[in-house]
N, C-alpha and C positions, 0 to 999 in steps of 0.2 A: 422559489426553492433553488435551491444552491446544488448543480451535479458534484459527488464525489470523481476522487481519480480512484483507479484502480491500475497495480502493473505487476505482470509476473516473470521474476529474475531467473532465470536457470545460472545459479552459482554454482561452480564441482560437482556438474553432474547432480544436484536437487532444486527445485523446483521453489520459490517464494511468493508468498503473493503480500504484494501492499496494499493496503487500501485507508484513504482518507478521506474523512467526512468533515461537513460543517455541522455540529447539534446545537439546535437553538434552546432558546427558552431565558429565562432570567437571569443566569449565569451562562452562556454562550461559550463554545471552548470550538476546536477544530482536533479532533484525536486520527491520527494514524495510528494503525494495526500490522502487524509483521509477522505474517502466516507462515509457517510448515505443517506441511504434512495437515492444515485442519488444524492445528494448535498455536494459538497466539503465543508468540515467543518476544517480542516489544512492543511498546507502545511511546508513542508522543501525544502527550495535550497539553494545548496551549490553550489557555483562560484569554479572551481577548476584552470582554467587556472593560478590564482596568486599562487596555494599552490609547484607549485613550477618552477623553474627556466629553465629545461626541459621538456620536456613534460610526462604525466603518462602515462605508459604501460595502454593496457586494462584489466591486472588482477586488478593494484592498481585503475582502475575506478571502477572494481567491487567491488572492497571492499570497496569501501567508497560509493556506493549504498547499499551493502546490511548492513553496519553500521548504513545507514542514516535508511534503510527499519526497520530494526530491532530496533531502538530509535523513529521511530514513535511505533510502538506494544507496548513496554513498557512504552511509556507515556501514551496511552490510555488505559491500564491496570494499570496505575497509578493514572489516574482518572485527568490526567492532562488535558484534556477537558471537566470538568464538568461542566462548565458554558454553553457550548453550547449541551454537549451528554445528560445533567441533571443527570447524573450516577457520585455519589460522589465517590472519592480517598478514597479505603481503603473498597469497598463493595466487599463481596465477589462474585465470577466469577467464581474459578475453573469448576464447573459442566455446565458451560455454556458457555466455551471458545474451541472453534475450528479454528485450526490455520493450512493451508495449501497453497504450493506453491501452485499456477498452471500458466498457460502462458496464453497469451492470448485469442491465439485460442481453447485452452479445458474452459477456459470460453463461450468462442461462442457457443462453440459446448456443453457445459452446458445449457444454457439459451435455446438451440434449440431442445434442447433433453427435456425440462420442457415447452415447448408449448403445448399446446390441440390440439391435430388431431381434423380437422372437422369431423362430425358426418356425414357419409354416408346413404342419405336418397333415 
């Protein structure tokens, strides 16, 4: 089984998350997702079973996940979603961009670690 990437942008002050996967089966593709807010706002899949004539090792799948991973980042640091992010192409971001792997499960265990304990009464 093949790990996805997973990475969350802080673009202008909001918050993105990427995430790309390898889905098998008889027609095989590699889809990246491009989260706000919990709403998919792009995607990329790439069909690879035609690219070529035997079948890809699982490095050449990872590579063309973390190509695909890394060409959604740069469009949206491109501002190539600014119709839907409202954040125009060409605003500056440096001081507001944070960019980090993590896997799935240190997401989980992010999100459960930032829960409020009940207040012991």
């Amino acid at each position: 089984m093949i790990t996805g990437f997973n990475t969350d942008v802080v673009y202008n002050n909001k918050t993105y998350h990427i995430q790309t996967e390898d889905v098998t089966g008889e027609d095989p593709y590699t889809l990246t997702l491009l989260y706000q807010a919990g709403a998919i706002i792009a995607r990329i899949k790439t069909h690879y079973r035609s690219l070529s004539a035997q079948k890809l090792t699982e490095h050449q799948i990872l590579d063309l996940m973390e190509r695909q991973h890394k060409k959604m980042i740069t469009d949206l640091r491109a501002g190539k979603f600014a119709a839907v992010t409202g954040v125009e192409a060409g605003k500056p971001f440096a001081a507001d961009l944070i960019s980090r792997e993590k896997t799935f499960d240190q997401l989980i265990l992010d999100y459960l670690a930032g829960q409020e304990q009940p207040s012991e009464k």
